[in-house]
Each structure stands twice: as structure tokens, then as C-alpha cells.
C-alpha positions in Angstrom: 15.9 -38.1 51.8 17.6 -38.6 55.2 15.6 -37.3 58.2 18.7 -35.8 60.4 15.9 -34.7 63.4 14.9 -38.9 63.1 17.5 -40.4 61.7 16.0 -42.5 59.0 15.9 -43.4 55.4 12.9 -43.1 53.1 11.2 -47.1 52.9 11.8 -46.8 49.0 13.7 -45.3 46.1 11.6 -42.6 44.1 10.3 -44.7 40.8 12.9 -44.9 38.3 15.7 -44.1 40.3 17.9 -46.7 39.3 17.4 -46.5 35.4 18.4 -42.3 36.3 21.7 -43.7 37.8 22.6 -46.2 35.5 22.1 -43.1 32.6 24.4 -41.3 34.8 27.0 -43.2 35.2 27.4 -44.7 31.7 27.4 -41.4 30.0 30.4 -39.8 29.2 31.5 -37.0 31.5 31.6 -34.4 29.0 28.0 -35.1 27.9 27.3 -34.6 31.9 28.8 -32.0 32.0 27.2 -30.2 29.4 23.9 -31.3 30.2 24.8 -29.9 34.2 26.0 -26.3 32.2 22.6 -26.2 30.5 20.3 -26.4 34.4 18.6 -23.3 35.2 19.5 -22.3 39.0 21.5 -25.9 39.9 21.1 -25.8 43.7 23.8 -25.6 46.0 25.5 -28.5 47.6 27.9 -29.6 50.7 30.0 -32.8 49.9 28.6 -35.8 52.5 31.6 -37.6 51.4 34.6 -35.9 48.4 34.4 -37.8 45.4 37.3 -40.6 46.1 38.7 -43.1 43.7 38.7 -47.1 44.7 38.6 -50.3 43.3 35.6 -53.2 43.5 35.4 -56.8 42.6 33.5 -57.5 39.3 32.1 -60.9 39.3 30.5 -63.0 36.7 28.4 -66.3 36.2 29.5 -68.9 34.1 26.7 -69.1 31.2 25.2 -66.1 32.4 23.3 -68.2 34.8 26.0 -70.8 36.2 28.6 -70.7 39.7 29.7 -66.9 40.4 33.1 -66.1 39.7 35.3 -63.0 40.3 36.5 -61.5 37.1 38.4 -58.8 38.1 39.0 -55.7 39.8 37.7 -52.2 38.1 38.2 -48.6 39.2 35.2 -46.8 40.3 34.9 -43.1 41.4 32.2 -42.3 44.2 30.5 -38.9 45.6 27.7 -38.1 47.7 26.0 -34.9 47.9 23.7 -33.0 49.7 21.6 -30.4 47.9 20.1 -26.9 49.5 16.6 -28.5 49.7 18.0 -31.6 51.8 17.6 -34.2 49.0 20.6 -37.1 49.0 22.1 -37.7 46.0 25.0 -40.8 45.3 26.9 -40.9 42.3 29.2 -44.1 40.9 31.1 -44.3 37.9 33.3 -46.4 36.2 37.0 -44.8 36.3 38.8 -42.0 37.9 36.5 -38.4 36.7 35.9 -37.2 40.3 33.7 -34.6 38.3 31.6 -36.7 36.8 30.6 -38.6 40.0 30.3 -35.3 41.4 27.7 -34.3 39.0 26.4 -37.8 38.7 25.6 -37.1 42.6 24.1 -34.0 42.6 21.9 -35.3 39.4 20.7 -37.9 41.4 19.7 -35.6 44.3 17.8 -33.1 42.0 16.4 -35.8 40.2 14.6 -37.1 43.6 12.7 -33.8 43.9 9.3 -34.4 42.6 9.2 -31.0 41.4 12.1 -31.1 38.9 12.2 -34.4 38.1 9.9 -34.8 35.0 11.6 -31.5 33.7 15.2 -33.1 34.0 14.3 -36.0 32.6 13.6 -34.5 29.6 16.6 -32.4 29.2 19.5 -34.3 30.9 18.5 -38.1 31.2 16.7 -38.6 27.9 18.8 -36.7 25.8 22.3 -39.2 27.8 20.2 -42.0 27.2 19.8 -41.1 23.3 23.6 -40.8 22.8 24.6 -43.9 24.9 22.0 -45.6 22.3 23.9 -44.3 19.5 27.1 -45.3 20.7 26.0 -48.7 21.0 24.3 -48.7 17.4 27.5 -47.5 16.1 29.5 -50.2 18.0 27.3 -52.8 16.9 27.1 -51.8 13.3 31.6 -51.7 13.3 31.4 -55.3 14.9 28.5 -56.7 12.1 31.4 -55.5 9.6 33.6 -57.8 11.2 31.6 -60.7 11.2 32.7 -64.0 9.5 30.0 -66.5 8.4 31.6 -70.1 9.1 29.7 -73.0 7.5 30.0 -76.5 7.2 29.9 -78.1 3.7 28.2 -81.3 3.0 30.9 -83.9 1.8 28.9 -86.2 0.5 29.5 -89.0 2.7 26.6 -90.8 4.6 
């Protein structure tokens, strides 16, 4: 959290706060959404800065491991929040939902509250992580469908 009387950031990111965002931001807004509805006493929150709409450069490697190269340009939405009890919280998502950076935001900012966070774990990022898991199963299993076997027959020459 931000120290406004000093000024200053914490030296590191509560453990796992990453992975937290990452659910976030990947779910689908509705599933936040309902996960947000189901909180007992959300706190209250001031915007630090409205959710807005931009663009960013997505950039690749060639190979995976190869010369960077940019890709393209994708729409992200971003919010930051404040919560009652001072806690920061950021939220990024692909697209235009303003509400589900929002939420994404104030997630992230309850999430960094010791307090709460094994508890919302359990009921919000778990339960997003197990969905986006079976959306990639299900993804996965209509590709395998679609897969051709190409093999190269022996002709009998030396």
C-alpha cells in the first residue's frame, strides 16, 4: 500500500499477487462479476484513476526465444482503486468492460489485505481459475477433433 504521510511504495508485491491478477483479468466479466455479488461487506472505494480504454503494443519473439518483434496493437481497459482500509488495487484487462477492470481493481486491493486474502482465494480466485481451466480443456479437446495426422509413406526406393 501507498504511504500518502511518506510517500512511498511497499519494497515488494504480497506473495502471489501476480498469479491473483492474471486470474482476474482472464476471467470473464460475468464470472467477476458474480463472484464480486457473492463478497460479504465489499469495502468502499474512490476511483485513483476511472477505468479508461487504450491500446498497447503486443510483441512477440521469433521461436519463442528469437529477435522481439511487434505483433500488434490490442485493446486493454485499466482502473485503479482505492479501498476504505487504504489498500491499492490495479486492474488490466484485455478489451473494452470498464466493469470488469473496475472489479478486477478493487479485487486486487482486497486481495492485498492479509486478513481476507486466504478467504477470497478460496471463493473468487480458485473457483475463476477452475472455469478458465475448463475453458481451455474444452478448447483443446474441439482442436484434437480437428487434427489431421500427415505421414510419409515409404516408396520403396533406396
Amino acid at each position: 500500500m501507498l504511504d500518502m504521510a511518506a510517500g512511498t511504495f511497499p519494497a515488494e508485491a504480497p506473495p502471489g499477487r501476480a498469479d491473483w491478477i492474471g486470474v482476474l483479468a482472464k476471467a470473464l466479466p460475468a464470472e467477476v462479476e458474480t463472484a464480486f455479488a457473492g463478497i460479504d461487506a465489499p469495502p468502499a472505494y474512490a476511483f485513483l484513476r476511472r477505468p479508461e480504454i487504450g491500446m498497447v503494443m503486443v510483441r512477440g519473439r521469433a521461436g519463442g526465444t528469437g529477435e522481439r518483434f511487434n505483433l500488434g496493437e490490442m485493446t486493454v481497459t485499466r482502473c485503479a482503486v482505492q479501498v476504505a482500509d487504504g489498500g491499492i488495487g490495479y486492474g488490466y484487462v484485455a478489451g473494452r468492460d470498464k466493469r470488469h477492470a473496475e472489479l478486477a481493481a478493487v479485487l486486487d486491493a482486497m486481495l492485498q489485505d492479509e486478513t481476507r486474502r486466504d478467504a477470497l482465494i478460496a471463493s473468487v480466485i480458485e473457483p475463476l481459475r477452475t472455469a478458465q481451466g475448463d475453458r481451455r480443456r474444452t478448447a483443446s479437446t474441439k482442436a484434437a477433433a480437428t487434427r489431421v495426422d500427415f505421414f510419409t509413406m515409404v516408396r520403396g526406393e533406396d
